[in-house]
N, C-alpha and C positions, 0 to 999 in steps of 0.2 A: 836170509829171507825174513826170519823174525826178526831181527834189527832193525832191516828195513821198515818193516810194518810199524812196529814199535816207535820208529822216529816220524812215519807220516800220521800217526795219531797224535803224537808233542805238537806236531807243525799244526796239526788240525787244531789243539788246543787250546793254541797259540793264536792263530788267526780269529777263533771264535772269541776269546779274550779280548784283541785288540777291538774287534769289531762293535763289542759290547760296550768297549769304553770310549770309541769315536763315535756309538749312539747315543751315549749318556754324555758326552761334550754338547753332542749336539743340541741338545736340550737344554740352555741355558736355566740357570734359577732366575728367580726374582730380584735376588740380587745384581746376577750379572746383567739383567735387562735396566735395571735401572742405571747401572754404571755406564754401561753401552750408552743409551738417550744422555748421559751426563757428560763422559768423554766426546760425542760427536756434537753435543750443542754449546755447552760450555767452555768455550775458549776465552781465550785474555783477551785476543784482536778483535774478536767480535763482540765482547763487552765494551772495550776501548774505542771502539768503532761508535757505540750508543751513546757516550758518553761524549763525544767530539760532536756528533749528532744534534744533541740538545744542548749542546753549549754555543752553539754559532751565535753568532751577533745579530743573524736575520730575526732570532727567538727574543729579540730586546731584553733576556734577562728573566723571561717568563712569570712578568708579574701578575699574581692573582687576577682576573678579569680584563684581562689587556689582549688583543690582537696576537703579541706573541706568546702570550700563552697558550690560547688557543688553536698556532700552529703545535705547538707543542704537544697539547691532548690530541691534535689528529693524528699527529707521529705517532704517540703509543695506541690509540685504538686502532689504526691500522695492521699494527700487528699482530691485537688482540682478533682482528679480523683473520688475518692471514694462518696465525696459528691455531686457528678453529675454535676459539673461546668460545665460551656459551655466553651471552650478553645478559647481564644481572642486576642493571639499573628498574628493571620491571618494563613492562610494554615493549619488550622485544629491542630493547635499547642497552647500549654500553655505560650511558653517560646521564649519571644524577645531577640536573642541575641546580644551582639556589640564587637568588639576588648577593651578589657579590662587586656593590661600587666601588670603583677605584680612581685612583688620582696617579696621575702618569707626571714624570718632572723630564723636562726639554731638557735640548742644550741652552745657553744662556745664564745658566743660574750660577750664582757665584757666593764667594763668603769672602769678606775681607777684616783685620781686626785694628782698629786704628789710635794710635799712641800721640798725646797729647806732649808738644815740642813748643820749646818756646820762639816766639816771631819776631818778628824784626822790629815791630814795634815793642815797647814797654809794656807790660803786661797781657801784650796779644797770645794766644795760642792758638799752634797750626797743627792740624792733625794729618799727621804720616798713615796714608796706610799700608799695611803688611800685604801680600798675599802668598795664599799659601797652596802648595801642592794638591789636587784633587788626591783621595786614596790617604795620603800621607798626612795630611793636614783636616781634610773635611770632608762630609759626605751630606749631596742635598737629602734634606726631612723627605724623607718617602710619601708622607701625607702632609705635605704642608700647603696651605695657601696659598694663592699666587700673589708675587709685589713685592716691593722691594723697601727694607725700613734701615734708620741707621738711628740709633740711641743707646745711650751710656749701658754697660756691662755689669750687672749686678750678680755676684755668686751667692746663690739662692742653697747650695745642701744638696740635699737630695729632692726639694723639691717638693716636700712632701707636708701636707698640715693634716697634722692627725689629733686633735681635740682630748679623745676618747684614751691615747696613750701619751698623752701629757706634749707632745711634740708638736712646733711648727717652725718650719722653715725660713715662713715670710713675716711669722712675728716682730712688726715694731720693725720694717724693712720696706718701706715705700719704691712699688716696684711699678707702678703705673707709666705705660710711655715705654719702659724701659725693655729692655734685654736679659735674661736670665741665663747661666751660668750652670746649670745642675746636673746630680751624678746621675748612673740608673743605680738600681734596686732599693735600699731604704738602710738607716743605722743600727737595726738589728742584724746583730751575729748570732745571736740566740741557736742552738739547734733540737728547743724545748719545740713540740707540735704547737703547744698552747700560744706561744711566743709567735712563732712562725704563722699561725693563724690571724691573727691580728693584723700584723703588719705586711699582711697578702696584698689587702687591696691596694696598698699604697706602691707596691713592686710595679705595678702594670702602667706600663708606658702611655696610654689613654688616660688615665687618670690622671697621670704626672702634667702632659701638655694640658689637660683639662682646666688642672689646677691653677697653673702659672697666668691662666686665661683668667681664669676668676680672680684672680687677682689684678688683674689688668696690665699685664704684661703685653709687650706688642708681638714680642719673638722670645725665642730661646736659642741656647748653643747648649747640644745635647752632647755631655762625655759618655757615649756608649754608642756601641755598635748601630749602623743603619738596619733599618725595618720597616715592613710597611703596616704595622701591628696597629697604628693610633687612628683613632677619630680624624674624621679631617674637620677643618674649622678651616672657611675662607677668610676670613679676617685674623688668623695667628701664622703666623713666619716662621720659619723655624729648621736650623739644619744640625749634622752633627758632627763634633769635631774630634782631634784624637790630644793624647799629652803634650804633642809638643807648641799648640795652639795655648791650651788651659797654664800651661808653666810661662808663656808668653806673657798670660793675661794677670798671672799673681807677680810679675815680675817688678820690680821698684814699689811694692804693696806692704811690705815688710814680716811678707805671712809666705809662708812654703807652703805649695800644694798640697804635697806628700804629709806633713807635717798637720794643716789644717783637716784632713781629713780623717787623718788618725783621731785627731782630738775628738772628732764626732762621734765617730766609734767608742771610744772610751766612756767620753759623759753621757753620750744620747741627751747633749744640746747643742742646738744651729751653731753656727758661725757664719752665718751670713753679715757680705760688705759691700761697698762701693769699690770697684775697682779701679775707677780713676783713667778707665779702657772705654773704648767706644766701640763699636761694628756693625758691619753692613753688610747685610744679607741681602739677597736676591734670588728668591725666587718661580721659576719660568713653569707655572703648573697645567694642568688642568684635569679637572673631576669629570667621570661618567659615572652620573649614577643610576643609572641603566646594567651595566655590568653584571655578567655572571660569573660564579664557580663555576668548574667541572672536575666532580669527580670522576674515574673510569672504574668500571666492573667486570672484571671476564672470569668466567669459572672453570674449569676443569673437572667434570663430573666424575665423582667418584663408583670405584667399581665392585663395591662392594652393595647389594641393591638395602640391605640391613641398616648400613651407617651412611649413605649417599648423602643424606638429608642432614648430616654432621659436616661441618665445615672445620677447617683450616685459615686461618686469611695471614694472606703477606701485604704488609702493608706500605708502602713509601711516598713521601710528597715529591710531587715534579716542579712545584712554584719555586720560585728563587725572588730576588728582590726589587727588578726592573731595571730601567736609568735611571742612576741616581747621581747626576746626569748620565754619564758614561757608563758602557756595559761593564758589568761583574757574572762570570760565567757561573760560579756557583756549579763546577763541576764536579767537587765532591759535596756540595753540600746543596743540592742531593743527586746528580745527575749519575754519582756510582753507583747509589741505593736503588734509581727507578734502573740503572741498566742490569744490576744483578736480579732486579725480579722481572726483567726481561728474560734473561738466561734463564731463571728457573722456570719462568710461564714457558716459552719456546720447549726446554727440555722434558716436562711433565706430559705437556701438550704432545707431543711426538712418541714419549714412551711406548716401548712395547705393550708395556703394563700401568697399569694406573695406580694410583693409590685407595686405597680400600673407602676413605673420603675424600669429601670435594675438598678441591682449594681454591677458594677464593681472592684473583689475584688485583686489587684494591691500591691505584693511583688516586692519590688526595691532592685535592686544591688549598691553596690557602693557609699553608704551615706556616709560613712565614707573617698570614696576615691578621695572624692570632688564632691559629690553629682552628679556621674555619671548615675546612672539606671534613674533618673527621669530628669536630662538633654537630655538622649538619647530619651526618652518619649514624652518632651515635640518636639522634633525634628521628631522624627517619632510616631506621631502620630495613635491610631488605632479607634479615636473615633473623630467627630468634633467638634472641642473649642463650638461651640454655643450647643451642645446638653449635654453641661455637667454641670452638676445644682449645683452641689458641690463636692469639693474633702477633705474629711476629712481627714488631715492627722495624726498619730500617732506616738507618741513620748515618749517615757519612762514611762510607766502605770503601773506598776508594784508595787510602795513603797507610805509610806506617809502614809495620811488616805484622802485626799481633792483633788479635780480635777482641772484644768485649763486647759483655751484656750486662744487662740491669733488668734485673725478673721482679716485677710488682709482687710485694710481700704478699698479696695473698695467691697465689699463683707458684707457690714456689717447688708444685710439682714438674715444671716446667724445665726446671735446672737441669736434672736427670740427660732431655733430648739434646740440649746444648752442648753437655758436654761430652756425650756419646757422640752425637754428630765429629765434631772435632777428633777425639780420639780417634774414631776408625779411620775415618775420609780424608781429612784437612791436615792435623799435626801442627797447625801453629799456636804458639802461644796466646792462653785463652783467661781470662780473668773476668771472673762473673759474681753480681752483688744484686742483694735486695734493694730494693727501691721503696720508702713510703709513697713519694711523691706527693709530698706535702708543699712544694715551694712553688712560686710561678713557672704552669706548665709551658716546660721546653720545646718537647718533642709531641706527636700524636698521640704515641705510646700511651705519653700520662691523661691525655682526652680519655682514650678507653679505657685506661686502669681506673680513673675515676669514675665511671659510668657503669663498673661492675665488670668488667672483660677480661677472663687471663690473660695478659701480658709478657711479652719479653724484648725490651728495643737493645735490637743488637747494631753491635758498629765495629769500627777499627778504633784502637786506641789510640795513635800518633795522628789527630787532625792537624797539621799544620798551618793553616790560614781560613778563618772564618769571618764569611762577609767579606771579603778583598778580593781587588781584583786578580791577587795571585793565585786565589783559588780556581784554577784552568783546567785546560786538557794536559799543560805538563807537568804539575804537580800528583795526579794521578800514576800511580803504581800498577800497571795492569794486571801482573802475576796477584797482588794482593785482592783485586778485584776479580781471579777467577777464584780464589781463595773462599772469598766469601759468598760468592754462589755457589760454590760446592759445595760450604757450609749449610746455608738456605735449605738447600736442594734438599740434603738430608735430616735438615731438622723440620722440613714438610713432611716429608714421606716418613719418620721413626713417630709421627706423633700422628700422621693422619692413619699408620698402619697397626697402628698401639694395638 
């Protein structure tokens, strides 16, 4: 009998145990509550999902101020709607607007390069022209004038006349009428600030077409990437081409591209010539200069009532670079960044628990069109510089398989959450560097770092296609892009819950 007794008090002790530990399961930490809102909202399909979304061809490429951009901003305020954002633009509204003109390029527009043959007559010459692959060969000037010009090809440098640092371009190079030739950025390599400072202005793509105009040039053929970053000027032509046009154009010149260019680096003196090359540009524009930006504002209020009034902001541009003539999806650049801060706004938003501060989840207009939405931001302001703890910016998350960051040197208590974040949560290979951001700003990131903001613009490191039409919906990684909103996710919450 006492056996007996003795074994239904164990059973009892037993039970009361289990019972005690299937109530304390019960009870999730903060932890587990945030994991939960992370596992049921962020998934790969449904990042990949946003991402196919804002890449359609209905969206034209979502250039700054255009029609499909603007479907574009209702996409994601809609779901700033749906996921119960607080609206942060001021007056009960999602969306800061500002004057933001823009120039839209058709179909029709074309570039041709044409090589001087000898004719059937005695000293006649007939000009061949080439053409060349859109994407592969050339891409129309984003802001360029409408019309159509054809006059001899002159390689102008970089394009740049700079007085002040001894340097010009078009020195002693009669370019009037004509067509210009030239690179981006400028013949310093310098990586002195001093140096770098200098020969700032002369990097920026506005100035450079400004220039070629002062000089009286009719067009240009730009070696560098399309943008819709410049000034428009209706009376300047102007598209951009890639190397296998520009090695075309030095061909029978008795000067190597590759070679000519070096030399400028080295001397920091022009080498501008006549090509002995002719081309014809065309094209098919037209300017609204009426056009707005919009940025989007949705907040997530924080639950803590002490630090509410502290923010977090996640930042990413949704602009891409329109027809230029033909669509370029610009799916990782940026449609993986706006979809990972879709997953993190969705999953904070739904949390059991909130973060201790707000986060402020901040779509920018205008990255691509010289880094307008987050100029206009840092200018109208809707939150104050001291109460803003971090602004993570986002930038191409989409490919690869490995992450990176760049944390504005003064900011570099920031490092810490990045790479906590990873270590617990993510586990993928993570490589992170200060930043001065001294050079023509890239990304937002450096908008705010400049404007006084702790900063940190995180990405993936393997971008594979920038500005091209191969950057799609199938060059996107999806596993990597839930990577990096799980990343996000937890570098909001370690810093808003510091």
């Amino acid at each position: 009998m006492k056996k007996f007794f003795f074994a239904a008090i164990c059973l009892s002790c037993v039970l009361t145990t289990v019972r005690a530990q299937t109530q304390i399961r019960e009870t999730p930490t903060d932890e587990e509550k945030y994991l939960d809102a992370m596992h049921r909202h962020i998934t790969s399909d449904k990042l990949y999902g946003y991402v196919c979304l804002l890449s359609d061809t209905a969206l034209r490429g979502r250039l700054a101020g255009s029609e499909g951009m603007a479907q574009a901003v209702a996409i994601v305020e809609n779901y700033y709607r749906e996921w119960r954002l607080l609206p942060a633009a001021g007056n009960g509204a999602y969306l800061q607007t500002y004057p933001h003109p823009c120039v839209e390029i058709h179909d029709g527009s074309t570039m041709e390069i044409l090589f001087p043959m000898q004719g059937r007559k005695r000293g006649e010459t007939v000009w061949m022209p080439k053409q060349y692959p859109w994407a592969e060969g050339w891409f129309a000037g984003n802001s360029s004038g409408n019309g159509e010009i054809e006059a001899d090809v002159v390689y102008a440098g970089f394009g740049v006349t700079a007085p002040e640092l001894g340097y010009d371009d078009y020195a002693g190079t009669d370019v009037r009428g004509k067509i210009v030739l030239i690179e981006g950025e400028t013949p310093n390599r310098s990586t002195s600030p001093d140096s770098i400072a200098m020969w700032y202005p002369h990097t920026l793509h506005q100035n450079k077409l400004a220039n070629a105009a002062r000089h009286g040039a009719a067009g240009m053929l730009y070696c560098w990437v399309p943008g819709p970053n410049a000034h428009y000027n209706p009376d300047f032509v102007y598209c951009h081409v890639t190397l296998p046009v520009v090695n075309d154009i030095f061909a029978g010149t008795g000067k190597n591209y590759r070679e000519t260019v070096d030399k400028i680096y080295a001397t920091q003196r022009p080498a501008s010539f006549e090509t002995g090359k002719r081309a014809r540009i065309k094209m098919n524009s037209t300017y609204n200069p009426d056009a707005t930006g919009k940025n989007i504002l949705g907040v997530v209020k924080g639950s803590d009532p002490a630090l509410a009034d502290e923010y977090v902001i996640i930042s990413a541009h949704l602009d891409h670079l329109g027809m230029i003539p033909y669509h370029i999806a610009g799916a990782n650049d940026n449609n993986a960044s706006t979809a990972t801060l879709l997953g993190v706004a969705e999953a904070i938003s739904k949390s059991a628990i909130k973060p201790k501060r707000s986060i402020l989840f901040l779509t920018l207009d205008g990255e691509e069109a010289g880094l307008t939405g987050s100029n206009h931001y840092t200018r109208h302001p809707t939150i104050e510089k001291n109460n803003i703890k971090a602004i993570i910016n986002l930038e191409m998350l989409g490919t690869g398989e490995s992450l990176a960051a760049a944390v504005a040197e003064t900011s570099p208590h920031l490092k810490p959450f990045l790479e906590e974040a990873n270590a617990k949560y993510v586990h993928r290979r993570l490589t992170v560097r200060s930043n001065p951001y001294l050079t023509r700003p890239r990304t937002d990131g450096a908008v705010f770092a400049k404007a006084g903001y702790p900063v940190a613009d995180i990405r993936a490191r393997e971008s594979r296609y920038y500005h091209h039409p191969l950057d799609n919906p199938e060059s996107i990684n999806p596993e990597m892009l839930q990577s990096a909103a799980q990343w996000l996710y937890w570098i909001a919450i370690l810093i808003a819950d510091q």
